[in-house]
MDTraj code that builds the backbone (N, CA, C; nanometers):
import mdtraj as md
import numpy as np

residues = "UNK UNK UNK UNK UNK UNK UNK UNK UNK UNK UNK UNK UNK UNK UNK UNK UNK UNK UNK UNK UNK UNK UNK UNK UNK UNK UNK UNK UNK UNK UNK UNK UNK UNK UNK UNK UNK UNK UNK UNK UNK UNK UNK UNK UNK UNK UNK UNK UNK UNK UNK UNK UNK UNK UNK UNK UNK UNK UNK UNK UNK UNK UNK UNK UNK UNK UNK UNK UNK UNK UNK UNK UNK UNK UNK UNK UNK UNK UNK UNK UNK UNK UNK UNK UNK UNK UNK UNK UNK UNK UNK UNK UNK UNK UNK UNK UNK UNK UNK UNK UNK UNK UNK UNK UNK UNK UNK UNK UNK UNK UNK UNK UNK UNK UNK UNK UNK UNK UNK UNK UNK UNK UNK UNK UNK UNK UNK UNK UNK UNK UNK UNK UNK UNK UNK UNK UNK UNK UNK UNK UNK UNK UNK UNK UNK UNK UNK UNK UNK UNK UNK UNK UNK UNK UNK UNK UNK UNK UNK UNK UNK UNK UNK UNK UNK UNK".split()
xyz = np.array([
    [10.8631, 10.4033, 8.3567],
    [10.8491, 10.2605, 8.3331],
    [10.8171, 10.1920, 8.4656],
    [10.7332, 10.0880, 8.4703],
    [10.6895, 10.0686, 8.5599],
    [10.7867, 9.9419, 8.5990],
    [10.8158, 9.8779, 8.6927],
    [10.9780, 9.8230, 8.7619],
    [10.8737, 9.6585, 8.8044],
    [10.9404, 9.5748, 8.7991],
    [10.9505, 9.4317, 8.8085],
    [11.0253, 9.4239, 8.9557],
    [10.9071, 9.3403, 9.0262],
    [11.0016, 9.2765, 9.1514],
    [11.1342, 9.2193, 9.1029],
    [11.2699, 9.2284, 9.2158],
    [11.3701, 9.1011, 9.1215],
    [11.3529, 8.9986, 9.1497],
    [11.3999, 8.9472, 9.0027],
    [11.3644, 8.8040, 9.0153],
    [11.3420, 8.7681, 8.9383],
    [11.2102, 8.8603, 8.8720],
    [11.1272, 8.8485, 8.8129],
    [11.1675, 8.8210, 8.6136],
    [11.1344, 8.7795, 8.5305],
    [11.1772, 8.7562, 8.4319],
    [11.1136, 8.8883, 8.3483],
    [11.2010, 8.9820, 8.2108],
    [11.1228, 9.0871, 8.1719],
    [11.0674, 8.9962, 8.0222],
    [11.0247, 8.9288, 8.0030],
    [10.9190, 8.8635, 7.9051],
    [10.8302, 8.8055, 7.9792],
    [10.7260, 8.8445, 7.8770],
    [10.6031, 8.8298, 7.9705],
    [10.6033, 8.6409, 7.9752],
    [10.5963, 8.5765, 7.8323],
    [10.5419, 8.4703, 7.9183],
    [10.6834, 8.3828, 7.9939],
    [10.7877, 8.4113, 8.0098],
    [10.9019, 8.3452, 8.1368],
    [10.8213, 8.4192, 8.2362],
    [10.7797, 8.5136, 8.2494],
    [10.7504, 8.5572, 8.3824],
    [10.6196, 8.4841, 8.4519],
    [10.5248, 8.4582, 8.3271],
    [10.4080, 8.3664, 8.3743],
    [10.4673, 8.2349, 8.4422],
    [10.5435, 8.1786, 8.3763],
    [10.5572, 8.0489, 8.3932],
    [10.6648, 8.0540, 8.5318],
    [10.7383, 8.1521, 8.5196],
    [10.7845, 8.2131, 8.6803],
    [10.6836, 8.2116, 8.7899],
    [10.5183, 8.2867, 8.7363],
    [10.4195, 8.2786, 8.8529],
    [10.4004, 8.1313, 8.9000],
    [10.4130, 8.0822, 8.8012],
    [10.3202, 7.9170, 8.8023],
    [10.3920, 7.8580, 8.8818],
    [10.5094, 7.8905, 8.9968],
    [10.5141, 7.8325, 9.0626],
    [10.5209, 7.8464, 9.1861],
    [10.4412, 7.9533, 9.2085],
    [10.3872, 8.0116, 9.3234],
    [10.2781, 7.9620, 9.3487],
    [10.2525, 7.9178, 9.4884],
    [10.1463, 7.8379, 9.5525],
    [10.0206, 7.9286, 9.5512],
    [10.0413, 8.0621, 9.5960],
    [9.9982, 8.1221, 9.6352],
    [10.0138, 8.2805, 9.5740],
    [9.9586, 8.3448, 9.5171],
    [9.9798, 8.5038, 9.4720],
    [9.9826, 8.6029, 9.5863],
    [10.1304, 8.6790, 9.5742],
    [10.1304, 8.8005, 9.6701],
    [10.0556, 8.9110, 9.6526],
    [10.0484, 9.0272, 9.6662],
    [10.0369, 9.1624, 9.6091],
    [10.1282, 9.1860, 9.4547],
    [10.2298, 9.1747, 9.5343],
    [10.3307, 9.1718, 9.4431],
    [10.3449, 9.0621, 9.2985],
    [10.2969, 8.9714, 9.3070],
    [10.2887, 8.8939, 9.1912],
    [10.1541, 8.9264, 9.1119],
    [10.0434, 8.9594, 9.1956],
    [9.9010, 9.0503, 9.1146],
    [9.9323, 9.1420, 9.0546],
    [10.0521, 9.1869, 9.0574],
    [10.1092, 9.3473, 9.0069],
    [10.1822, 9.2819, 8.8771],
    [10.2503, 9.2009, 8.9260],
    [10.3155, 9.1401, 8.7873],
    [10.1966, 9.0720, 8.6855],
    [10.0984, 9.0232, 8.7106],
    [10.0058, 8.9015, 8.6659],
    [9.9396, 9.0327, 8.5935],
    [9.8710, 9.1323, 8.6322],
    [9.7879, 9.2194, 8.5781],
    [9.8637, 9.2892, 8.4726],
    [9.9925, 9.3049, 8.4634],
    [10.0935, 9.3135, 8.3454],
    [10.0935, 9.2666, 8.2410],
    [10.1256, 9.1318, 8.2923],
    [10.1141, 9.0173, 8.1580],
    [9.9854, 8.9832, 8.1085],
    [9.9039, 9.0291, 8.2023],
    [9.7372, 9.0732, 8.0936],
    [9.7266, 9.1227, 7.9884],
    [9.7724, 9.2078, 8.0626],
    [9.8030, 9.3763, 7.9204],
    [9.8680, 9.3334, 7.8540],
    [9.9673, 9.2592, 7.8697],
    [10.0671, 9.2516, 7.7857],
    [9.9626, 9.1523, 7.6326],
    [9.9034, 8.9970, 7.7030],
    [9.8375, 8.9314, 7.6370],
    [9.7182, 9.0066, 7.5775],
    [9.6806, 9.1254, 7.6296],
    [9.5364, 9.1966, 7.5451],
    [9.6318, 9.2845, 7.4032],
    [9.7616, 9.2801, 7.4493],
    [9.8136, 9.3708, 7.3224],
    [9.8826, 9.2692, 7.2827],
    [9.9012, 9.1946, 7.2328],
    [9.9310, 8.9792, 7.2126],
    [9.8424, 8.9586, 7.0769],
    [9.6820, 8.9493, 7.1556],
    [9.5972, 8.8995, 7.0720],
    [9.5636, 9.0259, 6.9689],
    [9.5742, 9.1583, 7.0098],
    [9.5193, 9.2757, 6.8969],
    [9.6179, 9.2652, 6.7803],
    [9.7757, 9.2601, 6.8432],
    [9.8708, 9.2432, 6.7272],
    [9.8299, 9.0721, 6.6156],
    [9.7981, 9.0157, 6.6715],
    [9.7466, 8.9053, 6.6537],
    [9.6200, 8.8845, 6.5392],
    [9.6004, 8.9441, 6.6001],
    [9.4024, 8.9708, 6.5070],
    [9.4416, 9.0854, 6.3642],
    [9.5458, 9.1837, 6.4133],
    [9.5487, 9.2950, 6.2667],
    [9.6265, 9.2102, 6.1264],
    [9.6625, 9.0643, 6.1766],
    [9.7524, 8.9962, 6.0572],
    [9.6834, 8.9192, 5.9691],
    [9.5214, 8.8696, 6.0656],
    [9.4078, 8.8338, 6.0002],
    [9.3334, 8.8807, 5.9063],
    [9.2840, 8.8217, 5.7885],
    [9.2033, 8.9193, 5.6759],
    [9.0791, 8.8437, 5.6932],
    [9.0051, 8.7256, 5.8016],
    [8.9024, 8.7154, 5.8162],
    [8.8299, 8.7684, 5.8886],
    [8.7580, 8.8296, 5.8589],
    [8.6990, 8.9201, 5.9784],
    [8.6405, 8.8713, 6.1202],
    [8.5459, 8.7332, 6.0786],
    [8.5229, 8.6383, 6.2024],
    [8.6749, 8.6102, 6.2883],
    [8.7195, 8.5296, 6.2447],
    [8.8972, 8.5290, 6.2984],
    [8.9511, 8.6360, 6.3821],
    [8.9512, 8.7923, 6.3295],
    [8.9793, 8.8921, 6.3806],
    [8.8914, 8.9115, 6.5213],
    [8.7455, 8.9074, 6.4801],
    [8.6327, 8.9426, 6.5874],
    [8.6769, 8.8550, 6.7316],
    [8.7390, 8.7102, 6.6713],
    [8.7419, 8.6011, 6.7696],
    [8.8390, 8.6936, 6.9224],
    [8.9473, 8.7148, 6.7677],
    [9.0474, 8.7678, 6.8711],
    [9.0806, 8.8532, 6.9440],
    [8.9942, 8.9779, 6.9002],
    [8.9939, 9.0975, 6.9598],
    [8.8913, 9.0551, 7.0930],
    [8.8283, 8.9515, 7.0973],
    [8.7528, 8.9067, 7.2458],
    [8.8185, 8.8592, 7.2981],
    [8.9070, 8.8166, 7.2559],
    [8.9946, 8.7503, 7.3745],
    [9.0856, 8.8762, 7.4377],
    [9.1129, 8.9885, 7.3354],
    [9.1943, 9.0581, 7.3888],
    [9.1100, 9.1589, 7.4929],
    [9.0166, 9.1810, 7.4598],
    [8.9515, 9.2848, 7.5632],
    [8.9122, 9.1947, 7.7080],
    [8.9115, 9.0315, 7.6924],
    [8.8890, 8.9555, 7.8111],
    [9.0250, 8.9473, 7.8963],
    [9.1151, 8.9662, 7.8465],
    [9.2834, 8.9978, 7.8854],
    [9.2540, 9.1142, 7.9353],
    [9.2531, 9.2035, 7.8861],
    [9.2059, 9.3314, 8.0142],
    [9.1122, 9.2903, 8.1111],
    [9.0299, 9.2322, 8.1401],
    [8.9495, 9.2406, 8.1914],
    [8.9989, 9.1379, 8.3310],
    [9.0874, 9.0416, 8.2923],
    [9.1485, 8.9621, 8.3728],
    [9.2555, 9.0653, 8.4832],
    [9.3377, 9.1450, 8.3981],
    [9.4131, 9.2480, 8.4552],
    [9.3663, 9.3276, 8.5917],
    [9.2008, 9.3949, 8.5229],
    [9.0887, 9.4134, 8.6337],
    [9.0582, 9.3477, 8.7562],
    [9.0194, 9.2161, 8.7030],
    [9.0301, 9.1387, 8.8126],
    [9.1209, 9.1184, 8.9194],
    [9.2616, 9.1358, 8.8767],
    [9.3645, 9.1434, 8.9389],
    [9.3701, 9.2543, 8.9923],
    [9.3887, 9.3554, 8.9873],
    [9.3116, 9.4928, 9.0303],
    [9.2389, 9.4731, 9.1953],
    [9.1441, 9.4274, 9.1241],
    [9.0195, 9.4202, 9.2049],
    [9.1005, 9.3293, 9.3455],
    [9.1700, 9.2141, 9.3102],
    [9.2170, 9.1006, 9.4079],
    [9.3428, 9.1912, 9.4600],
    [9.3726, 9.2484, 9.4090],
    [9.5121, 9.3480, 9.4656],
    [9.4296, 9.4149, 9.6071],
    [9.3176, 9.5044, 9.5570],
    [9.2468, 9.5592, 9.6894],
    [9.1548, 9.4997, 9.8062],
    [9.1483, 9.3765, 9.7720],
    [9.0668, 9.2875, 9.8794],
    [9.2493, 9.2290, 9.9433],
    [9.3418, 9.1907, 9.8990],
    [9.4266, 9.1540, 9.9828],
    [9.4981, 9.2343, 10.0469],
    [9.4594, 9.3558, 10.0319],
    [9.5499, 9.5055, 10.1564],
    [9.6424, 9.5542, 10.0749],
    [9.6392, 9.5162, 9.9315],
    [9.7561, 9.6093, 9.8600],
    [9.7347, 9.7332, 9.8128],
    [9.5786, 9.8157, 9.8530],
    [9.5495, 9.9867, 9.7915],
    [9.5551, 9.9494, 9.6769],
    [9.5699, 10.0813, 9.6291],
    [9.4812, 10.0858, 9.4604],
    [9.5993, 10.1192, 9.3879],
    [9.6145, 10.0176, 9.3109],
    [9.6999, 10.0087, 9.1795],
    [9.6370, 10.0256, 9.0655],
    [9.7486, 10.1196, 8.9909],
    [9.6530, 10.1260, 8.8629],
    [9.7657, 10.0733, 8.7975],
    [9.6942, 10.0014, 8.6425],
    [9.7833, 9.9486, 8.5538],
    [9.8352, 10.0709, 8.4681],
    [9.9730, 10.0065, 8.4389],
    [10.0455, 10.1337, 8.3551],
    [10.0069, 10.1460, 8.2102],
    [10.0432, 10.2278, 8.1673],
    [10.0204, 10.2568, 8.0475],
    [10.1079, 10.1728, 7.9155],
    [10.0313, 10.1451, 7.8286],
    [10.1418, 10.0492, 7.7583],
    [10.2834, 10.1071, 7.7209],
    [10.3105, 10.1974, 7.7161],
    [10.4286, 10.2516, 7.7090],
    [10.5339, 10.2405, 7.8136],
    [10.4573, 10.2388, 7.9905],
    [10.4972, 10.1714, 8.0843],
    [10.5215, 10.0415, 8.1473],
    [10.4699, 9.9646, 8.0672],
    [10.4553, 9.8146, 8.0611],
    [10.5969, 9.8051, 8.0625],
    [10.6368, 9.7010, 8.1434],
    [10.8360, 9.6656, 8.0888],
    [10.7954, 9.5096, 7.9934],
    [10.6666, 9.4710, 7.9505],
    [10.6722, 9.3369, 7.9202],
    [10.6583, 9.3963, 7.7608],
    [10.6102, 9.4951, 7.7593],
    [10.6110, 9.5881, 7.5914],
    [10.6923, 9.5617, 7.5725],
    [10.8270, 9.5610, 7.6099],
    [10.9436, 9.6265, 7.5544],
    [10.9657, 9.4932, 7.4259],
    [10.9406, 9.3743, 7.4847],
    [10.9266, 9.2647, 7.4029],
    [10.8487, 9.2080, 7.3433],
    [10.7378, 9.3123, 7.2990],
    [10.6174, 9.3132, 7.2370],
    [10.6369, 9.3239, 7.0599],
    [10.6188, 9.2157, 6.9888],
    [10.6788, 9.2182, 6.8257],
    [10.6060, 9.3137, 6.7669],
    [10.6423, 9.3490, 6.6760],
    [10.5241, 9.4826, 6.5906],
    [10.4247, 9.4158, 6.4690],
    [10.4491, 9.2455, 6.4671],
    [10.3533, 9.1478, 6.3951],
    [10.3809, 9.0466, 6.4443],
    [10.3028, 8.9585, 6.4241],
    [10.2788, 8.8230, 6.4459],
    [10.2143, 8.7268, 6.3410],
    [10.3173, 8.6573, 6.2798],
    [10.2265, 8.5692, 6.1329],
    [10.1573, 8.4230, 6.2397],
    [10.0598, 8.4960, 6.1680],
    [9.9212, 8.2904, 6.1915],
    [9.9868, 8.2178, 6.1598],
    [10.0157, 8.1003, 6.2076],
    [10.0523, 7.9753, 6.1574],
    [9.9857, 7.8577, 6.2836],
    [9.9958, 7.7404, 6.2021],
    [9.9417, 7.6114, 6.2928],
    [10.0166, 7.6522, 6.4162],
    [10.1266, 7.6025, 6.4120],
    [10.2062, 7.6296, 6.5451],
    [10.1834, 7.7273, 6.6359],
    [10.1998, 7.8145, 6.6131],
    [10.1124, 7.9308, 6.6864],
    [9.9940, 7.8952, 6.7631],
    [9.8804, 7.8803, 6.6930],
    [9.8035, 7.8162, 6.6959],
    [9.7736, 7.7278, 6.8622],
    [9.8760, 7.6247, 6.7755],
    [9.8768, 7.5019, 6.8782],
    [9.9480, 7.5537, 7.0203],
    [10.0305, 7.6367, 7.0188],
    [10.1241, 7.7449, 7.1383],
    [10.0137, 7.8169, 7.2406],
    [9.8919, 7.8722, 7.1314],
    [9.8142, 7.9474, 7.2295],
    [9.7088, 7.8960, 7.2910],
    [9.6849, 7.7493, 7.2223],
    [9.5810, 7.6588, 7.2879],
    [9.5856, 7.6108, 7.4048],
    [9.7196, 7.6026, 7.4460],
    [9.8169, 7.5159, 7.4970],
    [9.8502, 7.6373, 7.6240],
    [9.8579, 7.7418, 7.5695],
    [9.8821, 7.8567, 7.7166],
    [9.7091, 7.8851, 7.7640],
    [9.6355, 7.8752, 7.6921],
    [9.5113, 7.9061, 7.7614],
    [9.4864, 7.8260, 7.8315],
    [9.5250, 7.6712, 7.8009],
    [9.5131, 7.5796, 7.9421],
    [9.5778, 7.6017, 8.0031],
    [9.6836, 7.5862, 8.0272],
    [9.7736, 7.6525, 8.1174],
    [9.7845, 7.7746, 8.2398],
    [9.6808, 7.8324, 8.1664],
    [9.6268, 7.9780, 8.2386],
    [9.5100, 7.9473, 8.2910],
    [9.4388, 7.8512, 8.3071],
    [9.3015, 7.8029, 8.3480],
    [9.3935, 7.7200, 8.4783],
    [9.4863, 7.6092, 8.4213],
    [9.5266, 7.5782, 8.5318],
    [9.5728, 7.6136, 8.6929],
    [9.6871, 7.7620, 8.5985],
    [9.7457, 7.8177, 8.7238],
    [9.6632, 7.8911, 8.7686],
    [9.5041, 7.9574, 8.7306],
    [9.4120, 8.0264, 8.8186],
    [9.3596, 7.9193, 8.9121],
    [9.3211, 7.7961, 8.8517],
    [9.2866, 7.7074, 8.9245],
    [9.3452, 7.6889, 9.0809],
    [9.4625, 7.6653, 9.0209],
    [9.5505, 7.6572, 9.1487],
    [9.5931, 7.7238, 9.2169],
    [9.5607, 7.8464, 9.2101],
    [9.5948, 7.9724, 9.2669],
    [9.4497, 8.0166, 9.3605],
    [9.3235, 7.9833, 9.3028],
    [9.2170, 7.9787, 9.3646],
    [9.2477, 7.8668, 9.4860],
    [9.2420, 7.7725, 9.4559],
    [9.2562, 7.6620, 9.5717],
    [9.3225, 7.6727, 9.6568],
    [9.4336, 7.7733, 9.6681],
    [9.5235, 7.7997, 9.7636],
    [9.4770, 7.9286, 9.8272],
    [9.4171, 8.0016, 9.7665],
    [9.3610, 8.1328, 9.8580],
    [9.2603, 8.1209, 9.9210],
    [9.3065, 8.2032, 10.0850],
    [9.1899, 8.1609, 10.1878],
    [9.1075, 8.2988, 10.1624],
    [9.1417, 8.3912, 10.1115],
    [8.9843, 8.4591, 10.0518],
    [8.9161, 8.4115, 9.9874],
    [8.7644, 8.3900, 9.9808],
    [8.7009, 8.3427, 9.9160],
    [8.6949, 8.4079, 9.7734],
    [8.6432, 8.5859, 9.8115],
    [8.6191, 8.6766, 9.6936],
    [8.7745, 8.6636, 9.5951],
    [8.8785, 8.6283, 9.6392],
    [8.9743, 8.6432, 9.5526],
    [8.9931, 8.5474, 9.4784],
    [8.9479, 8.3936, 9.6191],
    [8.9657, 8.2874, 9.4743],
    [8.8229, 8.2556, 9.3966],
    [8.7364, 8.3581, 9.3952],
    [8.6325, 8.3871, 9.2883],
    [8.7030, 8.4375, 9.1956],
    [8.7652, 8.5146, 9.2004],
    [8.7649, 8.6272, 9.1153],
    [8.9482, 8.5251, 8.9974],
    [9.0213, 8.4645, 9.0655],
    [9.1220, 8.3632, 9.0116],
    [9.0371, 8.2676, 8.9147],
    [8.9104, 8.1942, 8.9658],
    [8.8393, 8.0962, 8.9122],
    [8.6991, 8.1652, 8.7657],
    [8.7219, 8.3060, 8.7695],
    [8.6779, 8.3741, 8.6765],
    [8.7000, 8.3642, 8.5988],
    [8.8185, 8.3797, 8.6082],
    [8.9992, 8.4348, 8.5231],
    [8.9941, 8.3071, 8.4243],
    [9.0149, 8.1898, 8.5304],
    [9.0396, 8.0366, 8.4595],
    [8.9298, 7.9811, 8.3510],
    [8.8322, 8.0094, 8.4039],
    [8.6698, 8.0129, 8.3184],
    [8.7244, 8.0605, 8.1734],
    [8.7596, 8.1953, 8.2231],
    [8.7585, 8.2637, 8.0109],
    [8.9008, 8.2029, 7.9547],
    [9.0007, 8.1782, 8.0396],
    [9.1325, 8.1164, 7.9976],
    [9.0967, 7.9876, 7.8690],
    [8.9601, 7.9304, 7.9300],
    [8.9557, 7.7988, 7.8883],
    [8.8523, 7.8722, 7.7507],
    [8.7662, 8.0065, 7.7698],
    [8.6943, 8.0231, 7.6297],
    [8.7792, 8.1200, 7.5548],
    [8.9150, 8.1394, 7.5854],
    [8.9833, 8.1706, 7.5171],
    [9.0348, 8.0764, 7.4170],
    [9.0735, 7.9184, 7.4881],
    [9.1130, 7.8306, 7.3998],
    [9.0097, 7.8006, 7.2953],
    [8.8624, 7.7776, 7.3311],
    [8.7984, 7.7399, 7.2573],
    [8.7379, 7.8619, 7.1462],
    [8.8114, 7.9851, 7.1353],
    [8.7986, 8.0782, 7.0442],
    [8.9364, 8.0779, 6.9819],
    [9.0548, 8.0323, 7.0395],
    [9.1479, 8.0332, 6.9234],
    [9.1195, 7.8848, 6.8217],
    [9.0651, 7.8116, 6.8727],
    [9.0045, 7.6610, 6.8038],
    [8.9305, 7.6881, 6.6786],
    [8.8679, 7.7794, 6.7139],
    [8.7719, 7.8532, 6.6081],
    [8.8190, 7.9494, 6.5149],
    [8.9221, 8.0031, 6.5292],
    [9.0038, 8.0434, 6.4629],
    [9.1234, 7.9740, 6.3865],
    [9.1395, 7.8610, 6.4467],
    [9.2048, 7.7387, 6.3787],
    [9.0875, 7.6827, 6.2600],
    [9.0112, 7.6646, 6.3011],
    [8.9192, 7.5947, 6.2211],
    [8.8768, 7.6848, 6.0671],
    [8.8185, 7.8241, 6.1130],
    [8.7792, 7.9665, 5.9979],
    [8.9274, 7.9564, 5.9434],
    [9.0571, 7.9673, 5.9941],
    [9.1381, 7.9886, 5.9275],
    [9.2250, 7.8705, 5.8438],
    [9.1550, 7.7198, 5.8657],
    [9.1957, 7.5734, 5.8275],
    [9.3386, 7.5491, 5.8455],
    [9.4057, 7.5061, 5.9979],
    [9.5211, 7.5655, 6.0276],
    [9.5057, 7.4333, 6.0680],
    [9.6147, 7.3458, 6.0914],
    [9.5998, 7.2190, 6.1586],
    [9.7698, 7.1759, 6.2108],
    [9.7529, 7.1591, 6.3515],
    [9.9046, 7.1699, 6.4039],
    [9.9684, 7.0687, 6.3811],
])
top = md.Topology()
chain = top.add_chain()
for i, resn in enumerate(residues, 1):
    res = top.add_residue(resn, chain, resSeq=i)
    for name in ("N", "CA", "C"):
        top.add_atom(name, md.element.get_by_symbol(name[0]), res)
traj = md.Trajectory(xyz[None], top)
């Protein structure tokens, strides 16, 4: 199992909202952040298998493979800031799994919860870019924030195909 700085909260999103108030991302918090990726790419798949629209489903499984891909990124920003090569664990190694539900029912609320963290996640890349004096890293933060925000506007769309209103 792969081990949490202390401190650190073992649900993934207390632990986000733990990052969010860091000025600045360590090594050590890219290690945590690329976690709660994974954690959110296996979020939205559990997410998408409760769907019987197939558009709906399609929406979500993009968001989930863009959650990996954010993880990557983090990755990538782990080795431009001198932290060597981390690889992400395996979901079985994940400690944010452990609190990973085995379904998730659609509802408005929901809904309105994940609209609401994708801004949120646009924000804190935002601000996490603005504070890093690498350039390539706060590219690679302001990437992140980019799909955060077409994440929201694909769960919208999935509000809408699925006529869900918060």
């Amino acid at each position: 199992m792969a081990s949490l700085p202390d401190g650190y909260p073992t649900e993934a999103f207390a632990a986000f909202d733990f990052l969010k108030t860091r000025q600045r991302l360590s090594v050590e918090d890219l290690k945590v952040l690329a976690m709660i990726e994974c954690y959110g790419e296996v979020f939205y798949e559990i997410l998408a298998q409760g769907v019987e629209d197939e558009e709906a489903q399609a929406l979500l499984k993009r968001n989930a493979a863009e959650e990996r891909g954010h993880a990557h990124r983090c990755l990538k920003a782990i080795s431009l800031l001198g932290g060597g090569a981390y690889e992400l664990p395996s979901r079985e190694e994940n400690p944010f799994m452990a609190m990973a539900p085995a379904e998730i029912p659609m509802n408005a609320e929901l809904i309105g919860l994940l609209e609401q963290g994708e801004v949120d996640g646009d924000l804190a890349y935002q601000h996490w870019a603005d504070a890093e004096p690498l350039p390539e890293v706060a590219q690679l933060y302001r990437l992140n924030g980019r799909e955060e925000i077409r994440h929201c506007e694909r769960v919208g769309q999935v509000k809408a195909r699925l006529q869900l209103s918060a």
